[in-house]
Kinemage of the C-alpha trace (Angstrom):
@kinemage 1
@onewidth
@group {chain A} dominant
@subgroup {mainchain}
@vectorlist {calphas} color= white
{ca unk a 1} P -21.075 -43.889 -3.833
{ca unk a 2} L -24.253 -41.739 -2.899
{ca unk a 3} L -24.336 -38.096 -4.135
{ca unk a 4} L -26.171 -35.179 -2.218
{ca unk a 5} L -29.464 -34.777 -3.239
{ca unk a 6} L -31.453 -31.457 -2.413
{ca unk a 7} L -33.507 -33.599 0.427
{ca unk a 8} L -30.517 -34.921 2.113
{ca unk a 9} L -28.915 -31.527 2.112
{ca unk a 10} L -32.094 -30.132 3.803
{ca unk a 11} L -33.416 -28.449 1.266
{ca unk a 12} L -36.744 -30.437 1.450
{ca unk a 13} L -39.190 -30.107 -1.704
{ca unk a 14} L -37.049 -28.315 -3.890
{ca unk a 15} L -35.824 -29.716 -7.166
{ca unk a 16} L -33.669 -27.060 -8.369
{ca unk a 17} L -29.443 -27.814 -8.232
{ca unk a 18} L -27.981 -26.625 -5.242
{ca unk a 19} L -27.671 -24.108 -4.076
{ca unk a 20} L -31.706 -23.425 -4.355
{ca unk a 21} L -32.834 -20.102 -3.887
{ca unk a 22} L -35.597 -20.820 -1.709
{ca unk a 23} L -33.318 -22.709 1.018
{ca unk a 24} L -30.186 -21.018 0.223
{ca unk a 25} L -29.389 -17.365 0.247
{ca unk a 26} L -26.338 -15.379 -1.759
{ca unk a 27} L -24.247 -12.911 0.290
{ca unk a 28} L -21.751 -10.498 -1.330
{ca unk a 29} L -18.540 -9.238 1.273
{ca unk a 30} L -17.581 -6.110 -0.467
{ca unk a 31} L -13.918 -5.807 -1.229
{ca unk a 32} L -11.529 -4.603 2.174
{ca unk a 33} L -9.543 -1.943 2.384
{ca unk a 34} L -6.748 0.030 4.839
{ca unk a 35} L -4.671 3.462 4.107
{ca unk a 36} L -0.692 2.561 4.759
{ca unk a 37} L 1.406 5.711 5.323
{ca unk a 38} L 5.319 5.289 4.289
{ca unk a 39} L 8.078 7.491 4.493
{ca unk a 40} L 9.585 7.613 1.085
{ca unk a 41} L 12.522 9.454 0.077
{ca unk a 42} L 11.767 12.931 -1.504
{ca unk a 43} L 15.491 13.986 -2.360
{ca unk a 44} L 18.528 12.072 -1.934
{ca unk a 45} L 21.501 13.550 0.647
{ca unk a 46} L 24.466 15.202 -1.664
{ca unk a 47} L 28.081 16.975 -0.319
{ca unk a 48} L 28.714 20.310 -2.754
{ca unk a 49} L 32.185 21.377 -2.628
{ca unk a 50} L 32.384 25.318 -2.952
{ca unk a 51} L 35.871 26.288 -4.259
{ca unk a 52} L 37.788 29.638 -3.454
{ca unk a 53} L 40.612 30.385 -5.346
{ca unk a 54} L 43.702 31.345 -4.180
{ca unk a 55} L 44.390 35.319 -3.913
{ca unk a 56} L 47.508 37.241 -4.689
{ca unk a 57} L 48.818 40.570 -4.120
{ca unk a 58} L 51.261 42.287 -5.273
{ca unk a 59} L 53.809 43.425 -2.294
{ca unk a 60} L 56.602 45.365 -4.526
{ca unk a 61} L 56.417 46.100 -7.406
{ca unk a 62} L 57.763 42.973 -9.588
{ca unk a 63} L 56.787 40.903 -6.386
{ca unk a 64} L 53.446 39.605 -6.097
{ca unk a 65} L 52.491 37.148 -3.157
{ca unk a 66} L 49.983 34.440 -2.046
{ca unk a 67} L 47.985 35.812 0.827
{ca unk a 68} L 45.289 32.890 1.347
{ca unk a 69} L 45.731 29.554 -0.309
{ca unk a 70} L 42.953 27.793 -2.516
{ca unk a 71} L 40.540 26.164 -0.473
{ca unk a 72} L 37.125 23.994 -0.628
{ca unk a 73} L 34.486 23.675 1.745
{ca unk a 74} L 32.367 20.694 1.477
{ca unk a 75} L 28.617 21.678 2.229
{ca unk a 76} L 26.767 18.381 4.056
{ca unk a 77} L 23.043 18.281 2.338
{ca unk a 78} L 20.928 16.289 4.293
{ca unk a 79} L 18.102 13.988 2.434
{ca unk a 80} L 14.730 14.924 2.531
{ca unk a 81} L 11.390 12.314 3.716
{ca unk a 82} L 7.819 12.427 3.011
{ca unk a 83} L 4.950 10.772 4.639
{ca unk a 84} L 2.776 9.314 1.688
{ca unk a 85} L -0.138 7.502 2.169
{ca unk a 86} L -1.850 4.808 -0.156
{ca unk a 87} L -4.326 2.143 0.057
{ca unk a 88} L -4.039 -1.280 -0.516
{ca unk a 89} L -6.508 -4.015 -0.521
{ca unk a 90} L -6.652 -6.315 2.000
{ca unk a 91} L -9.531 -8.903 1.433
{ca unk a 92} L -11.332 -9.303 -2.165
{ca unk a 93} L -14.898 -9.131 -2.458
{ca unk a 94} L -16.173 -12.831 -1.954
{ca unk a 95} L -19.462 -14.349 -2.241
{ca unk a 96} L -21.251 -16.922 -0.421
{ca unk a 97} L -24.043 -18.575 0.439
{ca unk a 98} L -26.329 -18.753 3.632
{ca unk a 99} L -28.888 -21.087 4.845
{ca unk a 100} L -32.271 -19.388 4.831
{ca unk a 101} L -34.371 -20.165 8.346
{ca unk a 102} L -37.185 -22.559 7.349
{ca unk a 103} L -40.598 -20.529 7.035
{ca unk a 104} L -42.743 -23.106 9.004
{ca unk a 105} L -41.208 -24.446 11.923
{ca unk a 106} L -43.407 -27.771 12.174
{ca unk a 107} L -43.030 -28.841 8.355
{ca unk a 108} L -39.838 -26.711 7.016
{ca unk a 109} L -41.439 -24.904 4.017
């Protein structure tokens, strides 16, 4: 089994391990990001009951009536949204390497 050497992998002169700086160049790709925007719940819905008590009068006197039952209303509260917006990262920053153009186009160096 043959391994790479620095001539086969065109890197011609050079006895440095691969990658060699003078045939090889390092490239950073900065991290990537994008804003999301979500609608999130703010406040929850709710139904408040409002009680009225009954009311009496009195008609005669030793005689006192109902005039209007108890009651309870039920008040509908409807939840509330909000648009937030975060960011989240879609591609870590990565590095890698580039083949540098040959300096001499007849020889390679």
């Amino acid at each position: 089994m043959a391994l790479p050497t620095a001539a086969s992998a065109g890197c011609y002169g050079c006895y440095t391990p691969p990658p060699c700086p003078t045939c090889y160049q390092r490239q950073v790709a900065p991290p990537q990001y994008r804003a999301v925007q979500e609608t999130v719940m703010v406040a929850p819905g709710a139904v408040v009951a409002h009680r009225t008590p009954a009311q009496y009068r009195t008609v005669m006197v030793p005689q006192t009536v109902m005039v209007a039952p108890e009651r309870v209303q039920y008040q509908q509260i409807a939840p509330q949204y909000a648009t937030r917006q975060r960011v989240e990262m879609v591609a870590p920053a990565r590095e890698y390497y580039v083949a540098v153009r040959p300096r001499c186009g007849s020889c390679g160096y």
